[in-house]
C-alpha positions in Angstrom: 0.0 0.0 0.0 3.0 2.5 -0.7 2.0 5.8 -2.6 3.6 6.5 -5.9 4.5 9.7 -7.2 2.7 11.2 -10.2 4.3 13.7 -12.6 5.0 17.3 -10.6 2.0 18.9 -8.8 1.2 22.6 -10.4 2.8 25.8 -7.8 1.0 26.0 -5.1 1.1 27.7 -1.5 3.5 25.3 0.2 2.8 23.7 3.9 4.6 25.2 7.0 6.3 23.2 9.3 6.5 24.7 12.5 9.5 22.1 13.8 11.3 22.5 10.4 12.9 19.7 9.7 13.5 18.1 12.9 11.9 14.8 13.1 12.0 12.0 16.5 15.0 9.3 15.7 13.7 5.5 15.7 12.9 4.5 18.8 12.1 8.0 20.5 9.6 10.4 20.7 9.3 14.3 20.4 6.3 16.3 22.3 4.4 18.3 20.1 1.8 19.6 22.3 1.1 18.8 26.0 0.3 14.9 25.7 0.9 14.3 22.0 3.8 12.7 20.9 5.7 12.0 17.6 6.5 8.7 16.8 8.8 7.9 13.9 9.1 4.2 12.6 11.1 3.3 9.3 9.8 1.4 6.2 11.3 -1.1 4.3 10.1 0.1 0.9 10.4 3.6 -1.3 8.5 5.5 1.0 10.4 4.7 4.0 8.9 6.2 7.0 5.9 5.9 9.1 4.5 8.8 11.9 2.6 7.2 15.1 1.1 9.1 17.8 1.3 8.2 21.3 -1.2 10.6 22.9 -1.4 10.4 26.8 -4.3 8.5 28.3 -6.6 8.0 31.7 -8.8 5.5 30.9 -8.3 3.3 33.8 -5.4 5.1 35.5 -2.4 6.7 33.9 -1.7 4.6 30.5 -1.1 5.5 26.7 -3.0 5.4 23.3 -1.0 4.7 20.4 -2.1 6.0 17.4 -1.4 3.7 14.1 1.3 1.0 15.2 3.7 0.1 11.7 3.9 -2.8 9.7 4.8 -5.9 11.9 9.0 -6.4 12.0 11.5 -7.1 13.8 12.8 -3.8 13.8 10.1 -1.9 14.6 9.5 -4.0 17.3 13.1 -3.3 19.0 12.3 0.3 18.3 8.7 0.0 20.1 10.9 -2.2 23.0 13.1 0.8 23.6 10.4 3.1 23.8 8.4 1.2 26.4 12.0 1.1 28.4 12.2 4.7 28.3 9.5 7.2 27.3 6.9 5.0 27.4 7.8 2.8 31.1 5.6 2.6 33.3 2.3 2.9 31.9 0.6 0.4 29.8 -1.1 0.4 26.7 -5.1 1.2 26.8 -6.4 1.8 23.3 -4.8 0.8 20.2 -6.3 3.2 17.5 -5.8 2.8 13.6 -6.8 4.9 11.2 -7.3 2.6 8.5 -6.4 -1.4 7.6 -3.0 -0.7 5.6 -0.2 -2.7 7.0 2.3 -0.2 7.3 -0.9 0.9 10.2 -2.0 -2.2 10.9 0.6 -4.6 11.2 2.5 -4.3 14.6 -0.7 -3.4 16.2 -1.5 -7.4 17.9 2.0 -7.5 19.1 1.8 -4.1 20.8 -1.5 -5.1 22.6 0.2 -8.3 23.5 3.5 -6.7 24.4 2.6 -3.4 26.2 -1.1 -3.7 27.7 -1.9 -4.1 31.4 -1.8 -7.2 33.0 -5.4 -8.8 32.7 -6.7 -6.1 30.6 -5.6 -6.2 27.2 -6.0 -3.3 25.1 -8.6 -2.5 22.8 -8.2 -2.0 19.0 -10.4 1.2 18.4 -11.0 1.4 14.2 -13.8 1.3 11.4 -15.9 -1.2 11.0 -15.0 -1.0 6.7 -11.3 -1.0 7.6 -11.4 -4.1 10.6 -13.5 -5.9 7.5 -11.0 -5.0 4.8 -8.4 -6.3 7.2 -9.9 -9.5 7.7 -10.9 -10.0 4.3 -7.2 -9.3 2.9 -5.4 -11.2 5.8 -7.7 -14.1 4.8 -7.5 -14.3 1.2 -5.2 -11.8 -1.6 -5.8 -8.3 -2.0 -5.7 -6.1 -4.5 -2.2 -5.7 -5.4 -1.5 -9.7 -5.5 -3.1 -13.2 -6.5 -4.9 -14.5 -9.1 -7.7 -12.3 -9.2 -5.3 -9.1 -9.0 -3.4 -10.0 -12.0 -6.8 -11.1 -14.0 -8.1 -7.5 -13.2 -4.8 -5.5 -14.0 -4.7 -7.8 -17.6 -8.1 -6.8 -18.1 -6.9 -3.2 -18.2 -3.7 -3.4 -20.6 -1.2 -4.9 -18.2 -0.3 -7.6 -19.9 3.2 -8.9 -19.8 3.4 -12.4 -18.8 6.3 -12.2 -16.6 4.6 -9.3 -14.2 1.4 -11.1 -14.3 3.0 -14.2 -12.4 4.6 -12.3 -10.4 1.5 -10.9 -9.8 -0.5 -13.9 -8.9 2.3 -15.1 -7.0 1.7 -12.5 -4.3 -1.0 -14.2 -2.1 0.6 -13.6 1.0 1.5 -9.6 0.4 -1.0 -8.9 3.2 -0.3 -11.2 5.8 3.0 -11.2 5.8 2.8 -7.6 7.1 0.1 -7.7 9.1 0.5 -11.4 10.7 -2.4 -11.2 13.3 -5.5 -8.9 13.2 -7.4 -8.1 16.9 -10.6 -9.8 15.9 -12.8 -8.1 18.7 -12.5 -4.2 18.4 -13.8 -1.2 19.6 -15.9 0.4 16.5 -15.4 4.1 15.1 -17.5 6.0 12.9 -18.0 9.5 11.6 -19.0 11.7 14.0 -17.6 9.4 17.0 -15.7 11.5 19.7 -13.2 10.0 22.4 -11.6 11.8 25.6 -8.1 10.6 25.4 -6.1 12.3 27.9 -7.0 15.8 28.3 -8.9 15.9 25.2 -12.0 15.4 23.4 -11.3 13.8 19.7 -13.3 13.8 16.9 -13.7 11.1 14.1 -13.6 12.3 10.0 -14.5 9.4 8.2 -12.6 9.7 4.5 -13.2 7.1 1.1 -11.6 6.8 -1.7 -7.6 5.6 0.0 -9.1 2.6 2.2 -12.6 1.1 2.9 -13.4 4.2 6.1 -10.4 5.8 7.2 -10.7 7.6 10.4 -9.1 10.8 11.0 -9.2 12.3 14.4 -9.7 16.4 15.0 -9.4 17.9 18.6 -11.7 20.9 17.8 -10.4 22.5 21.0 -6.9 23.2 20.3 -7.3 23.2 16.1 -5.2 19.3 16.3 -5.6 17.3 13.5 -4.8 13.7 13.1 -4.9 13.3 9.3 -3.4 10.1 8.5 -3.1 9.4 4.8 -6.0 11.7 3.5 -4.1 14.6 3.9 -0.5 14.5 3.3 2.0 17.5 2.8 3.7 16.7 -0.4 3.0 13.4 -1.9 -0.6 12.5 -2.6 -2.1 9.5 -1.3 -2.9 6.9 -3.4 -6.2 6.5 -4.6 -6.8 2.6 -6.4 -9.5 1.3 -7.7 -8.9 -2.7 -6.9 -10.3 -6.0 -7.9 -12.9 -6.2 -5.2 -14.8 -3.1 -6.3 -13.8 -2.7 -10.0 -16.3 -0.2 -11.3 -15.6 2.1 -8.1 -15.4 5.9 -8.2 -12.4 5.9 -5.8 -10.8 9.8 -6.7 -14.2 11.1 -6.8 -14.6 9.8 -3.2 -11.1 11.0 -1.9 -12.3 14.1 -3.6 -15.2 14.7 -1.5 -13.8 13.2 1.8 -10.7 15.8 1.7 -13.1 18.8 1.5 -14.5 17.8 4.7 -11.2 19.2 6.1 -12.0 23.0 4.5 -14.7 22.7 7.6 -11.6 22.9 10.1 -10.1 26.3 11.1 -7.3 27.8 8.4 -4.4 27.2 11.5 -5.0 23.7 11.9 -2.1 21.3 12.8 -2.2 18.5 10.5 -0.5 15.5 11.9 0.1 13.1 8.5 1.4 9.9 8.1 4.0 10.3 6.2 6.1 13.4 6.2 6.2 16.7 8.7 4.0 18.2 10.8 2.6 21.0 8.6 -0.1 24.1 9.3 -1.7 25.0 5.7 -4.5 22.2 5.9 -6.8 24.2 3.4 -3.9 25.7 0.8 -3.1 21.6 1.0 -6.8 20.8 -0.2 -7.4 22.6 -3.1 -4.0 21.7 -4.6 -4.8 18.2 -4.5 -8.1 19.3 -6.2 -5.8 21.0 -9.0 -3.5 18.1 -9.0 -5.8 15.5 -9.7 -7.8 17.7 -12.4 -4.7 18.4 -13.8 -4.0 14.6 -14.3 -7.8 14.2 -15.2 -7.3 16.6 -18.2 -3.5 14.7 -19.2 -6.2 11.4 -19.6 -8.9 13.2 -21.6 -6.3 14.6 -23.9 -5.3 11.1 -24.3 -8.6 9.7 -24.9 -9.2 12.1 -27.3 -6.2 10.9 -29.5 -7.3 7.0 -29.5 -9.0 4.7 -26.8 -6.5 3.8 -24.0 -6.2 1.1 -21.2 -4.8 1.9 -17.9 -1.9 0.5 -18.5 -1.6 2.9 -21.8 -1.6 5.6 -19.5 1.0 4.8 -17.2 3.6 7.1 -19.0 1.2 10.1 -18.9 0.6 9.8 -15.2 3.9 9.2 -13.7 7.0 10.9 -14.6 9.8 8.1 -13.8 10.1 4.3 -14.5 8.1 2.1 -12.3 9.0 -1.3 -10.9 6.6 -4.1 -10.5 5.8 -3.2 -7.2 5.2 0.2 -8.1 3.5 -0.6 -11.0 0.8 -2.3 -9.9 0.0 0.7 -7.5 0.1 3.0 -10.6 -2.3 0.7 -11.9 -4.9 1.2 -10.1 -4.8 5.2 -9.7 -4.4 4.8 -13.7 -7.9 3.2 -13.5 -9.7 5.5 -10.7 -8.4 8.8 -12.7 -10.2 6.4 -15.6 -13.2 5.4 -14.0 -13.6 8.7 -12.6 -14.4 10.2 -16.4 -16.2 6.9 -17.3 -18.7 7.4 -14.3 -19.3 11.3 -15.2 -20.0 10.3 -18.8 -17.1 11.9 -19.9 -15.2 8.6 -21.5 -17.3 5.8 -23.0 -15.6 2.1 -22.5 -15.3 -1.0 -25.0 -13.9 -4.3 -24.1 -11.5 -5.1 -27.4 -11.7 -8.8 -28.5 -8.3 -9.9 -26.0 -10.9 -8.9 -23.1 -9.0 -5.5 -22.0 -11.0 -2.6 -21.4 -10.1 0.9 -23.8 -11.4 4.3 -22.8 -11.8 7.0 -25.0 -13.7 10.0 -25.2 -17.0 10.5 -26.0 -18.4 12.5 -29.0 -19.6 16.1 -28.5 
């Protein structure tokens, strides 16, 4: 689930980082604010750092909520060791919160309710009830980016390379392999829910369009914003249409779900995922809006010259070679930037007589 880099976002008002570039080494943690703290674990791929959040707690006694936990590893789990022998001692885990099912999210979060909670009262993993079913769904089967059905999907929309698409369907354990163990009781969020954590009162901001219900978090009273991947300060999230949902509008979705932020005062902290701490939540917003319709005009103009499969467009979209890995990630933003012209009757689809779906644009 790593984001991929499309072709240069147009100028627009860049995000302020009110720490600069000073980010927490593996293993410690920086205090942003009174009770929230930054968490920094690495990733073994492109992208190659996570931000958690350990935000101070009191639900029964003095104890800790951890806020998104990294993908399950042995290095990340000495990293979260020498936390809990230093910052962290002391006090035990209470809530486990993710924002949404990806492993690099998901995947330690077991282990740290086995590891860190109080004796005789185990944690509770607080998420959405879409993401907790994505989760179990993808840990118990193949997901998008992997198996048989994956690479069936991704040929049926131009990929269609032999070599890639059994490495494709050789990837049935993508999932599970990152995230080995999934909390199957857990305690459900939704849009709208709030939480006191701590000193503060928390509110949930359901988002579409990057997972199944991601949940970010706002504490209205202090302008605190827990954005997890739907609002990032430089790299946009990625926004797939997969296997499972083929025909899904997933960029008009994100669309919407980011404008939900616009709501949120202009000096809003935005704590992301991925990246630094940045103020400039609504600047951030609408040039997503002009990235993505920027991109949505690069595929009309396309379209207009000849019907194109998502695979077709892979050179249009992103500006550097891909590997597999990367590729099949392109794939499926190709095909939500597609689907998204398709569904507002902008593009017209044929299947070709080899089964793979061309786009092209309709006639005035």
């Amino acid at each position: 689930f790593r984001r991929v880099l499309f072709r240069s976002e147009a100028a627009h008002p860049l995000p302020s980082h009110p720490w600069g570039d000073t980010i927490p080494t593996p293993g410690t943690l920086m205090t942003l604010r009174p009770g929230i703290h930054w968490v920094r674990m690495p990733l073994p791929f492109a992208l190659n750092h996570i931000n958690l959040w350990a935000l101070d707690d009191n639900l029964d006694g003095p104890g800790w909520t951890v806020v998104d936990a990294g993908i399950s590893s042995d290095t990340l789990h000495g990293h979260w060791q020498q936390l809990w022998q230093g910052p962290l001692a002391g006090q035990p885990l209470q809530r486990m919160l993710v924002t949404h099912m990806h492993p690099d999210h998901l995947g330690s979060a077991q282990w740290l309710i086995n590891q860190f909670s109080a004796p005789q009262r185990p944690a509770r993993l607080w998420m959405s009830l879409g993401d907790h079913f994505g989760a179990m769904v993808a840990h118990a089967s193949t997901t998008g980016y992997g198996g048989p059905r994956a690479a069936e999907f991704f040929r049926t929309h131009g990929l269609t390379n032999p070599d890639d698409l059994d490495k494709i369907r050789g990837r049935i354990d993508y999932y599970a392999r990152l995230v080995p163990e999934i909390p199957t009781s857990y305690h459900r969020l939704m849009e709208g829910s709030t939480l006191r954590i701590g000193a503060r009162t928390w509110r949930c901001i359901a988002g579409f369009g990057h997972s199944p219900e991601h949940m970010a978090l706002v504490c209205d009273e202090d302008h605190t914003l827990i954005s997890g991947d739907m609002l990032l300060p430089k790299i946009t999230t990625n926004v797939s249409v997969l296997d499972l949902e083929p025909e899904a509008d997933s960029l008009g979705l994100y669309l919407k779900s980011i404008d939900r932020f616009l709501a949120l005062p202009a000096d809003t902290l935005a704590l992301p995922s991925h990246g630094l701490p940045f103020t400039g939540i609504h600047d951030r917003v609408h040039a997503l809006h002009a990235h993505h319709q920027e991109r949505l005009e690069d595929v009309m103009a396309a379209c207009r010259k000849g019907p194109q499969s998502a695979a077709d467009l892979l050179p249009v979209l992103f500006r550097r070679p891909l590997d597999l890995h990367q590729t099949t990630f392109a794939m499926g933003e190709s095909i939500a930037h597609l689907n998204h012209l398709w569904l507002q009757d902008r593009l017209r689809r044929v299947q070709d007589d080899e089964g793979v779906w061309r786009f092209e644009a309709q006639s005035a």
